[in-house]
GULUM-394623 format. One record per residue (C-alpha): x, y, z. Coordinates in pm, whole numbers, padded with zeros to 5 digits, always signed. Example, Ala and Ser with C-alpha at 12.3 -4.5 7.8 and 13.67 -1.06 7.14 Angstrom:
<sites>
+01230-00450+00780
+01367-00106+00714
</sites>
This chain:
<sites>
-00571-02522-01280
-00735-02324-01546
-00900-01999-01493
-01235-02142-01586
-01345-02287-01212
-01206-01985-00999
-01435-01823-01215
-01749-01998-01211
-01670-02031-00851
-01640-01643-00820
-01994-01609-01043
-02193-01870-00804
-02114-01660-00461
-02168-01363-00618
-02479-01481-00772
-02562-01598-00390
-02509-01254-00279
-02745-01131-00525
-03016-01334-00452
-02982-01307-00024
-02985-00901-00157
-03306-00978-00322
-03470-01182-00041
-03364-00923+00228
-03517-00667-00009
-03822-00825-00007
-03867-00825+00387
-03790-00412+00411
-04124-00215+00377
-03957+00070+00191
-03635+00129-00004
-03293+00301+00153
-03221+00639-00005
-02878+00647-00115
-02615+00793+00101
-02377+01105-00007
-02037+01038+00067
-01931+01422+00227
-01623+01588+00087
-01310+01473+00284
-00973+01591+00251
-00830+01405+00002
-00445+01320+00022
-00389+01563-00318
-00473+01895-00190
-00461+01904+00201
-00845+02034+00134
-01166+01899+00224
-01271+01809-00163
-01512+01471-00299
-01285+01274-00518
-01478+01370-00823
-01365+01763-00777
-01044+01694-00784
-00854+01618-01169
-00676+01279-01037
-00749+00951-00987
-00888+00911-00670
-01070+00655-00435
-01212+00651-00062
-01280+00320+00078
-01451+00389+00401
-01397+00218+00711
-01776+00104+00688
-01686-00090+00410
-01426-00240+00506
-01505-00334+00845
-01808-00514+00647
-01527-00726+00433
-01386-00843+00789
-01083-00668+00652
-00725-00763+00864
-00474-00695+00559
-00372-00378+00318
-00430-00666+00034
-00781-00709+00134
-00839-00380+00163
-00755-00282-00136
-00899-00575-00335
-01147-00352-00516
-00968-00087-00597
-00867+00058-00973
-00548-00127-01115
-00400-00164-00776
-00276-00483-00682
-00120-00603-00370
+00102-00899-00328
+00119-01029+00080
+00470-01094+00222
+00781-01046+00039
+01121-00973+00146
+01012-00767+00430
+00811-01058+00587
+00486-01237+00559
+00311-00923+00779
+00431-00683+00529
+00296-00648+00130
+00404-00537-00192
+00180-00297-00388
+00150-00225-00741
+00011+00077-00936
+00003+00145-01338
+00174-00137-01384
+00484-00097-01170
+00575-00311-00884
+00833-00223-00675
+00824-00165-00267
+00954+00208-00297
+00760+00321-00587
+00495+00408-00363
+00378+00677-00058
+00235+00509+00251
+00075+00798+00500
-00080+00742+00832
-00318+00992+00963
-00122+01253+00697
+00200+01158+00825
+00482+00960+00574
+00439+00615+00732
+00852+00580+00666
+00938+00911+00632
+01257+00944+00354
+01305+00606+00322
+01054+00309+00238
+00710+00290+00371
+00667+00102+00733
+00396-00138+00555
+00449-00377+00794
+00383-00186+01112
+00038-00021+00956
-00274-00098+01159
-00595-00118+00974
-00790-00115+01334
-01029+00179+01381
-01017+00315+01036
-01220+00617+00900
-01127+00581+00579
-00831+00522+00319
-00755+00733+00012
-00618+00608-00312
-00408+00822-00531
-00292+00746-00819
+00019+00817-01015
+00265+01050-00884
+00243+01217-00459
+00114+01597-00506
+00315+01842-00476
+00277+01852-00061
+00422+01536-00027
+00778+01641-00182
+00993+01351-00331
+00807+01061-00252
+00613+00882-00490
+00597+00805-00827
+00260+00572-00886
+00038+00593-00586
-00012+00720-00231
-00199+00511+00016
-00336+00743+00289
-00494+00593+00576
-00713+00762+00838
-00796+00618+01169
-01080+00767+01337
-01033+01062+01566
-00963+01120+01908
-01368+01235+01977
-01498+00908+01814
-01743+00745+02053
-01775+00417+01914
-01694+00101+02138
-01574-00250+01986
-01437-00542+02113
-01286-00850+01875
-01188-01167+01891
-01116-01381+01611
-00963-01748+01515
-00845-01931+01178
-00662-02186+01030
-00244-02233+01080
-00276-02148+01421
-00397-01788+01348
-00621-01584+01603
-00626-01280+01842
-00834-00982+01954
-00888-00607+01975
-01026-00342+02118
-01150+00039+02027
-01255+00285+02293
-01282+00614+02404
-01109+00713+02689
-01193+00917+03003
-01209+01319+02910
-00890+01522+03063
-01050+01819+03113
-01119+01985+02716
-00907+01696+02576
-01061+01405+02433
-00841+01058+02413
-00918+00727+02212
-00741+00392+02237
-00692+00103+02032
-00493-00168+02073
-00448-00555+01915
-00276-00857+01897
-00249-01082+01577
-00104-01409+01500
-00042-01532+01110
+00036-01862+01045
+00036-01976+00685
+00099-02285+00458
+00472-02232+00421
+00681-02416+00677
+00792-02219+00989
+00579-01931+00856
+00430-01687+01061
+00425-01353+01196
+00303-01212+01574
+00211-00855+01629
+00098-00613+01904
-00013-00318+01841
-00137-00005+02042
-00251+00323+01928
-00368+00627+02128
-00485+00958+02010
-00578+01297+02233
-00713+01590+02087
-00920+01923+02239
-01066+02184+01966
-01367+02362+01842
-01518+02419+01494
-01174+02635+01369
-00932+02488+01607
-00751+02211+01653
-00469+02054+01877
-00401+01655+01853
-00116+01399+01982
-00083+01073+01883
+00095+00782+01959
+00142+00445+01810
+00356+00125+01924
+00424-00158+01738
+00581-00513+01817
+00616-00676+01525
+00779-01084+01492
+00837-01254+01208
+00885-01579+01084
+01019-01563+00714
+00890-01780+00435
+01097-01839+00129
+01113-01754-00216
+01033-02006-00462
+01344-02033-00738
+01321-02043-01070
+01536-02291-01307
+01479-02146-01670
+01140-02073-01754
+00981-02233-01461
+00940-02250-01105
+01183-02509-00998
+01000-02817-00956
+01270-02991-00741
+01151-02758-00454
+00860-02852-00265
+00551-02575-00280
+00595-02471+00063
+00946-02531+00134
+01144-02295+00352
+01507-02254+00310
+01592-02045+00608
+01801-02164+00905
+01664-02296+01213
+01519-01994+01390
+01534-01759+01167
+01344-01379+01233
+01264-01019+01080
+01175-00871+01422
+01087-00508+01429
+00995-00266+01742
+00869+00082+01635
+00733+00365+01805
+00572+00694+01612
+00507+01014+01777
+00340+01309+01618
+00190+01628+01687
-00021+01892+01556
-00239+02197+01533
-00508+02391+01274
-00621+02723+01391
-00733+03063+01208
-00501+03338+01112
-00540+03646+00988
-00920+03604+00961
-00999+03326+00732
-00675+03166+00649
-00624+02866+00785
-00303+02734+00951
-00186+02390+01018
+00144+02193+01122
+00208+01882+01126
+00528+01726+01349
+00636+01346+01401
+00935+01151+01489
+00922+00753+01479
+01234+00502+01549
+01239+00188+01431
+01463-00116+01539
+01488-00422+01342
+01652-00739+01412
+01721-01000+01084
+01841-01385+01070
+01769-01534+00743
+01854-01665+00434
+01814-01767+00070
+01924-02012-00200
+02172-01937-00376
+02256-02305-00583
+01926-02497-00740
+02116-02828-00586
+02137-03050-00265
+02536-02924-00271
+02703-02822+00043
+02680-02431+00089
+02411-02410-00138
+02248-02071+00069
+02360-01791+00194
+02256-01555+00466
+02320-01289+00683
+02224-01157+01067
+02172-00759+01022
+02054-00509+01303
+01901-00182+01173
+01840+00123+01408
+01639+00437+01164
+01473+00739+01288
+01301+00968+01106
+01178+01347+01149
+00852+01490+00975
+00761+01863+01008
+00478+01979+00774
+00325+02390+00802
+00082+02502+00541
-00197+02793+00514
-00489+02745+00335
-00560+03111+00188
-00945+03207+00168
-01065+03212-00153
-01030+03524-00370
-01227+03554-00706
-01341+03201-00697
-00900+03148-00653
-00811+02927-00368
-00390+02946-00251
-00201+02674-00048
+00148+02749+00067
+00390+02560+00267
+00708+02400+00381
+00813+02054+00509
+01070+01878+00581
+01180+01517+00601
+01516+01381+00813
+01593+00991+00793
+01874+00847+00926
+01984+00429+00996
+02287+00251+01042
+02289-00189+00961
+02567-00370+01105
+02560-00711+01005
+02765-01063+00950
+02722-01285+00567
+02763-01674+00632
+02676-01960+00430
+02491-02308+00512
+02364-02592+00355
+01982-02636+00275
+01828-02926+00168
+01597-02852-00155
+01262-03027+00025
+01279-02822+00323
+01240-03123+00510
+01454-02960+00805
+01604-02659+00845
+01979-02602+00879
+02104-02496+01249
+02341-02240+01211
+02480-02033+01487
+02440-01660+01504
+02685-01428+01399
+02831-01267+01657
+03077-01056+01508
+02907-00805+01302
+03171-00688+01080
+02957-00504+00795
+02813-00237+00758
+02532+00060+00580
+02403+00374+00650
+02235+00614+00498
+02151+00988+00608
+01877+01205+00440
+01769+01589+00444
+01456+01638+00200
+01341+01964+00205
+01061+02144+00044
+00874+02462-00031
+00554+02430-00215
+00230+02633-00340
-00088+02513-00520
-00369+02674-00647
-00695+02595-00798
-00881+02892-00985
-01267+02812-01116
-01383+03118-01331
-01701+02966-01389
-01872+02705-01208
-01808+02405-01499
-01446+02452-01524
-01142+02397-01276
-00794+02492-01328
-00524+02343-01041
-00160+02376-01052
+00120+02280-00805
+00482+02399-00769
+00770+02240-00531
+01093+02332-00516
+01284+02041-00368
+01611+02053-00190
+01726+01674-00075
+02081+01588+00025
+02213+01235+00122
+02499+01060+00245
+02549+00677+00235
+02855+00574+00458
+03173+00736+00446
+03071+00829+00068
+03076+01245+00001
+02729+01435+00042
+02508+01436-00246
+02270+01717-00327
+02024+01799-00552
+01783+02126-00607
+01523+02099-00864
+01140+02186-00900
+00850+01936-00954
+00470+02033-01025
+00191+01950-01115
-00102+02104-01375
-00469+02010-01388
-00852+02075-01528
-01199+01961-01523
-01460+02076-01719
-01784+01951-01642
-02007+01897-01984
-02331+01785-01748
-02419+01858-01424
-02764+01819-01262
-02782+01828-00867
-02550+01594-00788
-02537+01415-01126
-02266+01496-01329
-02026+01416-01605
-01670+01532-01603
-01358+01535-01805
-01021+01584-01602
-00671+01569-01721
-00337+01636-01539
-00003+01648-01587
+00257+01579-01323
+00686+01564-01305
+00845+01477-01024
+01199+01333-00891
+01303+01084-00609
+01621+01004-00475
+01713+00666-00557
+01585+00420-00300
+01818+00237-00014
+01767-00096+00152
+02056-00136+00405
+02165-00415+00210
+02533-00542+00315
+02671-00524-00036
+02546-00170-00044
+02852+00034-00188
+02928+00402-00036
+02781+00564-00361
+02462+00723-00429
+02268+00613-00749
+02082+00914-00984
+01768+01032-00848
+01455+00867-01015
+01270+01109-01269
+00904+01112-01397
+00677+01278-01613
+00306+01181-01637
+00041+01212-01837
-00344+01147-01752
-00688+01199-01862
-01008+01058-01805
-01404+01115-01715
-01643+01074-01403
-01948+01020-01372
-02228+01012-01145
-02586+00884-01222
-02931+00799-01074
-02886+01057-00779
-02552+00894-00681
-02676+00568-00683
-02410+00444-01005
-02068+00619-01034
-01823+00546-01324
-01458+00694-01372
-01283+00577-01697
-00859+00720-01731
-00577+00700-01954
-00210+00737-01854
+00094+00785-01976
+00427+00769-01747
+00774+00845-01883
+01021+00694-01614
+01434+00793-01549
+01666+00602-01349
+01423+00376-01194
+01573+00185-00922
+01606-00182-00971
+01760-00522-00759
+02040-00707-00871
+02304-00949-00645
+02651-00832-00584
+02848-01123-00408
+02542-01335-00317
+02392-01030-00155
+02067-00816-00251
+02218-00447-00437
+02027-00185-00619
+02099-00012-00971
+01922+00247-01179
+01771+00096-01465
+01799+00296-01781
+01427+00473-01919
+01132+00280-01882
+00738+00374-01999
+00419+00300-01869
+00107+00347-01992
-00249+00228-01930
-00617+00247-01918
-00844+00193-01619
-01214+00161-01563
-01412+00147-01251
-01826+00151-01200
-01959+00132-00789
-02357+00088-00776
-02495+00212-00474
-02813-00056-00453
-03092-00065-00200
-03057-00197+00113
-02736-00174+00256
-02588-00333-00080
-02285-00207-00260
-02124-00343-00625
-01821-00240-00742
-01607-00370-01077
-01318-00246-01243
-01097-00368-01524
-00716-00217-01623
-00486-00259-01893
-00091-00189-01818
+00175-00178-02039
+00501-00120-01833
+00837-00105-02066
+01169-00132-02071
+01241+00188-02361
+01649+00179-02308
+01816-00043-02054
+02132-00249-02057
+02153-00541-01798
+02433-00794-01728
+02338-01159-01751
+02604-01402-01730
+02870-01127-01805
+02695-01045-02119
+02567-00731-02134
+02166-00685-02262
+01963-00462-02432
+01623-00480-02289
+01470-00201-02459
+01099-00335-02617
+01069-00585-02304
+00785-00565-02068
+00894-00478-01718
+00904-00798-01500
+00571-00876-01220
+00362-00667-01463
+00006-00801-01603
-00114-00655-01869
-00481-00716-01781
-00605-00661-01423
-00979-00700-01297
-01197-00746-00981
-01561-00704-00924
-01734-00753-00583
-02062-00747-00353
-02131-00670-00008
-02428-00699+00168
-02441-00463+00513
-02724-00413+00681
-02744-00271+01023
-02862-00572+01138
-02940-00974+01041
-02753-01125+00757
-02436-00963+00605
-02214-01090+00304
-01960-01042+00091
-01786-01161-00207
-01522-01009-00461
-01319-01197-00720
-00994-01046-00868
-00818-01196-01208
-00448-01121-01271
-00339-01166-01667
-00068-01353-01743
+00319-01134-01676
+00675-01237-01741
+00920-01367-01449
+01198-01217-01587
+01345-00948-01749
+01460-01101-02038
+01052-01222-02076
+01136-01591-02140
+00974-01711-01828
+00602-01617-01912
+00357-01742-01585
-00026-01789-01647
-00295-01580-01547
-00455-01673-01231
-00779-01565-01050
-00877-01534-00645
-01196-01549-00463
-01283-01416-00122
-01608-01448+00041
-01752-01386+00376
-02089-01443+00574
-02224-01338+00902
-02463-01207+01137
-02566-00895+01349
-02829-00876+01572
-02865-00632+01838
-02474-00503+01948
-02295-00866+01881
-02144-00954+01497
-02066-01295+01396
-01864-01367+01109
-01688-01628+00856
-01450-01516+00635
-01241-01671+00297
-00930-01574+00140
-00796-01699-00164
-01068-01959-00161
-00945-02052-00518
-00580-02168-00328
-00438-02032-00615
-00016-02024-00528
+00118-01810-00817
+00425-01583-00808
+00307-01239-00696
+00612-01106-00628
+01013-01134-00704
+01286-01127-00441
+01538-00891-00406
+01766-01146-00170
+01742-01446-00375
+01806-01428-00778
+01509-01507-00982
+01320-01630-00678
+00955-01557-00625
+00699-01510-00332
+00381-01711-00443
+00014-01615-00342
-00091-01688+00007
-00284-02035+00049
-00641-02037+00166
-00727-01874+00472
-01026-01930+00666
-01105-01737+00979
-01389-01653+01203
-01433-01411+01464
-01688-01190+01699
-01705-00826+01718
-01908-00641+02021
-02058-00313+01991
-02151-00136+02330
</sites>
């Protein structure tokens, strides 16, 4: 289907939303002043700053916002945000998602943090286990994790912030879809313990989808305690999450096409198959005053995870005997987090931020390969007895240590100079394999001038420059060798203006970017099974626009447009035993052109809406960019109702049923997760 009737689609509910806007706006006696969004501490300084004082890339959706989207996913949430785009599922199950930022999509490339905590610590983020109940807010970065994050990130950090322990506010959910999806939630302050303050949430979700024996279950519980004044602070939280998965399948591709001897929704596990995860985070932590008006805080959390696998993938485009393969694998990983900073009081208009962190990951798989036969339609699914000899192994053990400082200096009150140093310690092990260490310094450097500024109009120019390092990712894989692969390198370039207008009312931020990449880590299959290799030098480079009107009553527009153009600069891969220069090729998954533009409607009470369309240009498949897939476009809309403390809602996803590839497999070569069909869901939420 051609782009064309998504799009007209996409133009008519919009155009609806416009008009109810209208109507609505005619019934109100006077117009809404627009509301300030307060400064909140952004994930790039550890400082309570607005996004437009800071030189980066930046966005804050709040939890308003999204709870007026009927939001339930990290891809929905971050539908409308600048050249960010999120692919559901993926190797890590349909609960989990697969983000992509300038251009690059890969499941490590970026930082997930929870309530300022490394959702994942050393290793790759926990998406799956994330909760988007009871959100304050999430932050956007883009490009690189500052320089108090350490060697994380290389193209965006995700922060999200659940409200706090002293929040008030009372809800109660329960919702219902299509595939057999539903369940219900809760939010709500718990009884006082003398000074300390407590909140709990906790939810259950069920998933279904299209795809055959597709699904995922969840539970979820998180509780927060805190006691404090204006200067101090003490907080403990804990979260607990039961996650169950039923896998779908990647789709395979025969040449330049998705095969068309599999069936859309065909699922080539075995009977029964699972990604099952239990995980349970603690953490910790305190702000208080020292030595007048310096502020300290630290920051301390340990999580464990335990994941249970069964699956498996094609591995012969054929109705052949032993035409998949697939493993059982149990992973145990902890991780450690310990964060301490001071904020220094400012000192001829120069503000100082020192600190020290540390991150400790360790996991151990054990697992068993085995291979099957799967018929091509997915008609029925193989039953194939559990390993029960688990007579593989990988483990990995990792010490990242840091010691940072950054500063921002303003000698008049136009112009901002910021700067970041790290020195970075990190040491790993993988197996039986020797220790590897490395010591090296990242940092960052940044400015904004401001060439107009009126109240709280203004018009800004920023640039930064940021270089940074990561070891190379691991994935427990069974044909993981005892080696460690060269540490990913980065150095990035960016530069752009904001604007606000009309009192706050319209804000615009136009960038540029530049990103010069090292040793980026990449899949390939070693003996049917997933491995990873460093890929050579790769380049990215972009430009991304984004405009958010702030309309009357209760109505919010936002658009944005970005054009990637990811690399391969020098990089030799071997296909078929012949080895391949791939410099000049665009990196796989990567549109050029990205766009979305959307409408809510949220009044405090009657008739709410919403509607947001997103367009993804067309991207190669492969490598080698001789499997070229068409651009595609999505459409979600919602409707409901408040009146008095009781919400009723209907909400679309995908309402286009577009099934594209969004994102390649790392288990299963050149096989692709496709977009999620149409969901439809509705649901009640109680205020009291």
């Amino acid at each position: 289907m051609s782009i064309a009737r998504p799009a007209r689609v996409g133009s008519f509910a919009l155009a609806f939303l416009i008009s109810v806007a209208t109507h609505s706006a005619g019934q109100q006696p006077t117009q809404q002043p627009p509301v300030s969004l307060p400064p909140v501490e952004v994930v790039a300084t550890r400082m309570p700053e607005a996004p437009h004082d800071v030189p980066a890339s930046i966005e804050v959706i709040s939890g308003k916002d999204l709870r007026a989207r009927g939001v339930k996913s990290l891809r929905d949430a971050l539908a409308l945000a600048t050249g960010v785009a999120i692919a559901s599922g993926g190797d890590a199950g349909p609960a989990s998602a697969v983000p992509e930022f300038w251009g690059l999509r890969e499941f490590d490339a970026f930082l997930l943090v929870v309530d300022g905590v490394p959702w994942g610590g050393a290793l790759n983020p926990a998406v799956a286990s994330v909760s988007l109940r009871d959100v304050e807010r999430i932050e956007i970065l883009r490009g690189p994790a500052p320089v108090t994050y350490g060697a994380t990130s290389f193209v965006g950090v995700i922060h999200v912030v659940h409200n706090s322990a002293t929040a008030n506010s009372r809800y109660v959910e329960a919702h219902g879809g299509n595939f057999g999806s539903g369940g219900a939630a809760l939010d709500v302050p718990m009884p006082a313990l003398g000074s300390w303050q407590s909140r709990l949430s906790g939810d259950f979700d069920r998933q279904g989808y299209r795809d055959d024996h597709t699904s995922f279950s969840r539970g979820h519980a998180l509780w927060r305690i805190a006691k404090g004044d204006d200067d101090r602070q003490t907080w403990l939280t804990a979260d607990l999450n039961l996650l169950q998965q039923d896998p779908a399948s990647p789709h395979p591709r025969v040449g330049t096409e998705l095969s068309p001897d599999v069936p859309l929704d065909a699922n080539h596990n075995p009977a029964g198959a699972y990604i099952n995860e239990n995980r349970v985070a603690l953490s910790a932590g305190f702000e208080r005053p020292i030595m007048r008006a310096a502020k300290w805080g630290t920051t301390a959390s340990f999580a464990f995870s335990g994941q249970r696998m069964f699956r498996g993938f094609l591995t012969d485009v054929s109705n052949t005997p032993d035409n998949a393969s697939g493993y059982k694998e149990d992973i145990d990983i902890h991780d450690i987090y310990v964060d301490s900073h001071v904020i220094w009081p400012a000192v001829s208009q120069l503000r100082f931020l020192t600190g020290v962190d540390a991150l400790f990951a360790g996991g151990e798989a054990k697992g068993a390969t085995f291979t099957y036969t799967a018929p091509l339609s997915g008609a029925s699914q193989a039953a194939v007895p559990e390993p029960t000899t688990l007579d593989l192994d990988a483990g990995d053990d990792r010490r990242f240590l840091g010691a940072y400082a950054s500063t921002e200096w303003q000698p008049i009150n136009r112009f901002t100079l910021s700067g970041g140093l790290r020195l970075n310690a990190t040491s790993e092990s993988r197996g039986e394999g020797a220790e590897v260490t490395h010591n090296r310094l990242s940092g960052s450097l940044g400015a904004m001038l401001g060439l107009w500024e009126r109240d709280v109009n203004h018009v800004r120019l920023f640039a930064n420059y940021r270089n940074t390092f990561k070891p190379a990712a691991f994935d427990f894989s069974l044909a993981e060798n005892e080696g460690v692969l060269d540490p990913e390198t980065s150095r990035s370039y960016e530069g752009g203006v904001k604007v606000r207008a009309m009192d706050g009312r319209v804000e615009f931020e136009a960038s540029a970017f530049r990103m010069d990449f090292e040793n980026l880590v990449t899949s390939t299959i070693v003996n049917s099974l997933p491995a990873l290799i460093n890929a050579g030098k790769t380049r990215f480079k972009g430009v991304e626009l984004a405009t958010e009107l702030r309309l009357p009553f209760s109505t919010l527009a936002r658009a944005t447009y970005s054009f990637h153009d990811g690399k391969f600069v020098d990089f030799v891969q071997d296909f078929g035993g012949v080895p391949t220069q791939l410099g000049g090729k665009r990196f796989e998954m990567s549109a050029r052109h990205v766009a979305s533009a959307g409408l809510t409607f949220a009044p405090e009470s009657g008739l709410l809406a919403h509607a947001s369309v997103n367009y993804t240009g067309d991207r190669y498949l492969n490598m080698r960019n001789t499997a070229l897939a068409p651009a595609f476009t999505t459409i979600d809309a919602g409707v409901g109702y408040r009146a008095g403390r009781a919400e009723l809602r209907l909400d679309g996803r995908n309402l286009s049923n577009r099934r594209d590839a969004v994102a390649e497999s790392e288990f299963g070569d050149a096989q692709y997760y496709r977009m999620t069909a149409r969901t439809i869901q509705t649901g009640v939420v109680l205020s009291y």
